[in-house]
N, C-alpha and C positions, 0 to 999 in steps of 0.2 A: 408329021406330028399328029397330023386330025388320022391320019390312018391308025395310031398308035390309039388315040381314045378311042376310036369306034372300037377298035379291036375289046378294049378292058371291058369297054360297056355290055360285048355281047355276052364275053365270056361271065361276068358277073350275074346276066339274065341266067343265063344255061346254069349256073351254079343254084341260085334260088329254086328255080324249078327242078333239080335234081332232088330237091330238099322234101319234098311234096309227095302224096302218092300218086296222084295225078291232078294234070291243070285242065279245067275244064272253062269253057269260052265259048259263048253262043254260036251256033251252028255246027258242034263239032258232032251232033248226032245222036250223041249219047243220052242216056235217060234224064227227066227233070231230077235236079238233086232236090234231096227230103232233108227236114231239120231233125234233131233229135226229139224225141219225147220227154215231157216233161216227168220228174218223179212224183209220186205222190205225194199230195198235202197231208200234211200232219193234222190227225185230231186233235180240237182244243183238249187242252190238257191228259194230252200223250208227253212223254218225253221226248226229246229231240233225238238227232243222231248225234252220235257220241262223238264224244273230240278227237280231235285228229292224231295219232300216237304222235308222239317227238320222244325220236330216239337218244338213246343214253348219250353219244357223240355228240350229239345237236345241243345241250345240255351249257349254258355258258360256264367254262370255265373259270375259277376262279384267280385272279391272280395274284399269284405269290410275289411277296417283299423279300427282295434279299436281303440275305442276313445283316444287321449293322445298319439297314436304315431306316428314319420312321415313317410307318406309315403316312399317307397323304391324304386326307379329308377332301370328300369329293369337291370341287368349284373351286379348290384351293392353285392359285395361279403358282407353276412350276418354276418360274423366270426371277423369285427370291420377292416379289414384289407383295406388299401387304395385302390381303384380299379385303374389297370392297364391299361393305354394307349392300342390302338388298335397297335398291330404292324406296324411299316411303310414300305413298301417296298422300299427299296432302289431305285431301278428302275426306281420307278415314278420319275416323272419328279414333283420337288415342283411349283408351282406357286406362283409368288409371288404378292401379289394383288397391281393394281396399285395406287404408290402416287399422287397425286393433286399436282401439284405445281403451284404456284401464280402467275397471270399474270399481269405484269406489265400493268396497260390499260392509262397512263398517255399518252397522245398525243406529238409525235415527233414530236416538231418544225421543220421547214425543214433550214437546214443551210443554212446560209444567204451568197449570192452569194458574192463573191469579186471583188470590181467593180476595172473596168480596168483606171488604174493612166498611164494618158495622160501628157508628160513630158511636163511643160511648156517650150515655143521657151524660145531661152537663148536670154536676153535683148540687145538692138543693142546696140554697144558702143557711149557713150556721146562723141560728138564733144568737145575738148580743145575751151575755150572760149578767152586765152589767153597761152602765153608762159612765160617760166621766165630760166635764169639761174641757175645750182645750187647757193648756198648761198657761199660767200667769192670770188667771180669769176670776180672780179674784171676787167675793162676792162687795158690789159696791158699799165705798165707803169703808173696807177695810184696809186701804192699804194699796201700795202700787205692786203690780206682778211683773216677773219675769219670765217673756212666751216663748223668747228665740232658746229652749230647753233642749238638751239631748236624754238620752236613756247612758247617765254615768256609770249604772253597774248592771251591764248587761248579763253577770250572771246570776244574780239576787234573788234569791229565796224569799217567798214572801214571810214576812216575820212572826203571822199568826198562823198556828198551824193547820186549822180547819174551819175555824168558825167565818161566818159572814162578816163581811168587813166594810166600810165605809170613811172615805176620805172626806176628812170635813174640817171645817173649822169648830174648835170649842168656847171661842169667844165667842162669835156671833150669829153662832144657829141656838137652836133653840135648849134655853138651861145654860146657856152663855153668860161672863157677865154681864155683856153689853147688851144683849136680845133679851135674857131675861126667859121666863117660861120653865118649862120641865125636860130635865136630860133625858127621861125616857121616854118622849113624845117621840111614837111611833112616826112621824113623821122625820123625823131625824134619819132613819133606818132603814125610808125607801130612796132618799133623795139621790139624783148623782152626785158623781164623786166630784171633788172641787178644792183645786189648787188652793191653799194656804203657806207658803214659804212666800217669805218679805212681809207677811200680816203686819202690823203697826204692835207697836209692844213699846213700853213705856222705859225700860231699860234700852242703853246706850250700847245694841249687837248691831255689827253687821258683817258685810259679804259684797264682793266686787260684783256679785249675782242679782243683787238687788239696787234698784234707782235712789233709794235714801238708805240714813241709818235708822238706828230704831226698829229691829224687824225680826220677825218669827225665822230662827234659821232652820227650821226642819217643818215635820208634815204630820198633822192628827190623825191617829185613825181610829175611829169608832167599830165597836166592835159586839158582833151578836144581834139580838134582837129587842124590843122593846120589851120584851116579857125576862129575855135575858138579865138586861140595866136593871128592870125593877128588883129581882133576885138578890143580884149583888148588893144593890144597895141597901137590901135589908139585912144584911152579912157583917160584921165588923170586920174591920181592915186584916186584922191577921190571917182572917180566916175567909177569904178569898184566892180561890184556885180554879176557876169555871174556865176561862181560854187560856191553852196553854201560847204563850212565846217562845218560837227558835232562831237560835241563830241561822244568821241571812249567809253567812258564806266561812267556811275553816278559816281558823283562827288560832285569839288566845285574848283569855278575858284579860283586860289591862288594865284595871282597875274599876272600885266598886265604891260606890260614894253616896251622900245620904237619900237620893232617889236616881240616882243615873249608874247604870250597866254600860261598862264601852269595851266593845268588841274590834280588837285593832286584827287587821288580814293583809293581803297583800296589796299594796297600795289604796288604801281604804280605812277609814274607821268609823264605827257604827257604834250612835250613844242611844239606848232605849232608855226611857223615861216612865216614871208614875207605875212602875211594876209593884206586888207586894213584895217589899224589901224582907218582910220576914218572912216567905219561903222561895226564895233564889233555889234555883237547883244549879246553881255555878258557885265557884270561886274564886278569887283574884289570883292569877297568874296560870288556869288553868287551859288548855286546848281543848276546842270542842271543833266539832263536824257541822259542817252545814247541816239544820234540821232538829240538831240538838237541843235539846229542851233548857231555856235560862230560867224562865219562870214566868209569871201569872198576871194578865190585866187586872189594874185595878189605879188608884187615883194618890199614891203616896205622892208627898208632895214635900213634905221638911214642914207639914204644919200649915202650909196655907192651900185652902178648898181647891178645889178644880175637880172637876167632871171626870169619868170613870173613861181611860183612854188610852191608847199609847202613843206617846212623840216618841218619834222616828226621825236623826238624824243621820249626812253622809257628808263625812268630811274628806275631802282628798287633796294630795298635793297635786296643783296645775302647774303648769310650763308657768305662767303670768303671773301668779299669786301667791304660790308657795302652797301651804297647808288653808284650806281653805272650805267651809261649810258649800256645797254643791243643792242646786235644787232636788229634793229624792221623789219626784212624782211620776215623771214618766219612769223609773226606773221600777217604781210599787205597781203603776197600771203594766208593765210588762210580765214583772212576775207573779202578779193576779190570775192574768191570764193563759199563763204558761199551768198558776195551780189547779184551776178552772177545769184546763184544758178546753178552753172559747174565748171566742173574743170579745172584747170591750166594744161597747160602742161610740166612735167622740159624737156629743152633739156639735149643731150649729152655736156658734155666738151670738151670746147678746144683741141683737140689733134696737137701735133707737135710745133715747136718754130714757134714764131711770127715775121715776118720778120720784118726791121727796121720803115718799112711806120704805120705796126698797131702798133707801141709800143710809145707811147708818149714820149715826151720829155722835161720836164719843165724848161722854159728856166733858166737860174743862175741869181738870183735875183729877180725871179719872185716870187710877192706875191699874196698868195691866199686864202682868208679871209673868201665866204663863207664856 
């Protein structure tokens, strides 16, 4: 057996060295071997030696799919088995590809500025165009008043059509029976105005509106100027027609009597007094218009004197009372000042007692009719 390897080993030496042009081994005599020379270096920027040809055969081949099956994407495992994900490296940082998001492109109005609110001046106060006292305030000594008043004909036309007017008493201002003096003292003409309904009156009238019987059911009004009163009065009665009177609200004249006009409307009636009866511009049973002209201040009376005036009364049916004379003052001071167009002004009340000179005194005996 060792004869057997020696043998292969020799022969396998003799084969390598056949392979050889010759084996050369220190002392065999022959000349020092030489290395090759090197080629020459290349100048910087020469071009190199060319690439190496590879022939057309060397060439990889491409390979064909046979017919009827599908290709196979390279890494794709042949054994049916799903092919696996590339590993991820944790490390990496993922990117996450960016979303679109939609831009609103509709056009911003621009908010509209807020304009600067300039306070308007506060209105100057309206001059009073006249005065009046509260209601029921009777001038002392005439009489007891009633003050708990409403405004009964809030729609009431005042009854003199344009001239100046003044609510007064004609008993006991001045040219009254009872005060005495002269009806045209201009003093009469500037005074305020002043409740007289309930006044004391010598005849047996009255009204659930007033605290006793005995009492004025309606309200004077004096009318014009002192220069006016004196006119008239140098006038004879027929012949009187300076302020005209209208009716206060549609109607129908209801009858006409020997100094009284009564204007009957819708829940309401209205008796004027002391007019010149002989030039009436109405007649009994006729319709007239609020404004409509009846006729003329002046002091008819049936023969007994009384001062140049008109009474003005408002009779209306209440729920309580039935047909029933009503106070007419706040009802005159509202449509004074609707005619006006300004306001009244109320004073303050009376304060303090009234010493013996302002308090009237009616004499004993003394009658007093209007």
């Amino acid at each position: 057996m060792r004869n057997l390897l020696a043998a292969a080993a020799v022969a396998l030496l003799l084969t390598s060295m056949a392979a050889c042009d010759f084996v050369r081994y220190p002392g065999d005599g022959g000349p020092e071997p030489s290395m090759p020379e090197a080629p020459p270096e290349t100048p910087p920027g020469a071009p190199g030696p060319p690439p190496p040809v590879v022939e057309d055969d060397e060439l990889e081949t491409p390979v064909e799919t046979p017919e009827g099956e599908t290709p196979v994407e390279p890494g794709t495992p042949t054994d049916g088995t799903a092919p696996q994900p590339d590993p991820v490296d944790s490390t990496e940082e993922t990117t996450t590809p960016p979303v679109d998001v939609p831009v609103d492109e509709t056009p911003v109005e621009p908010e509209p500025e807020t304009p600067v609110v300039v306070p308007e001046p506060e209105p100057e106060p309206v001059a009073p165009v006249f005065s009046y006292y509260q209601p029921g305030a009777l001038l002392a000594g005439s009489g007891g008043g009633f003050p708990d008043q409403i405004v009964h004909a809030p729609g009431l036309i005042f009854p003199i059509k344009s001239a100046p007017a003044v609510l007064q008493s004609q008993v006991f201002a001045f040219g009254g029976g009872v005060a005495g003096g002269d009806q045209c003292d201009a003093r009469n003409y500037s005074a305020p105005w002043r409740d007289n309904f309930c006044e004391t009156r010598s005849a047996n009238r009255k009204t659930p509106f007033c605290p006793v019987a005995k009492i004025h059911q309606g309200q004077d009004i004096r009318v014009g100027t002192a220069t006016d009163c004196k006119t008239l009065r140098g006038q004879t009665a027929d012949a009187r027609g300076m302020h005209e009177v209208v009716a206060v609200e549609d109607g129908i004249i209801s009858s006409i009597s020997t100094y009284t006009v009564k204007l009957r409307a819708e829940g309401s009636i209205y008796n004027y007094m002391h007019l010149n009866m002989k030039r009436l511009a109405v007649t009994a049973g006729q319709s007239v218009k609020a404004g409509d002209l009846i006729g003329y201040v002046s002091n008819d009376f049936g023969g007994t004197p009384t001062t140049i005036h008109l009474h003005f009364e408002i009779i209306q049916n209440t729920a309580d009372h039935g047909w029933v004379h009503v106070p007419p003052y706040l009802s005159l001071v509202s449509a004074y000042e609707r005619r006006e167009n300004g306001p009244g002004e109320q004073l303050e009340p009376d304060i303090g007692i009234a010493s013996t000179q302002d308090v009237f005194v009616i004499p004993e005996g003394y009658e007093i009719i209007e």
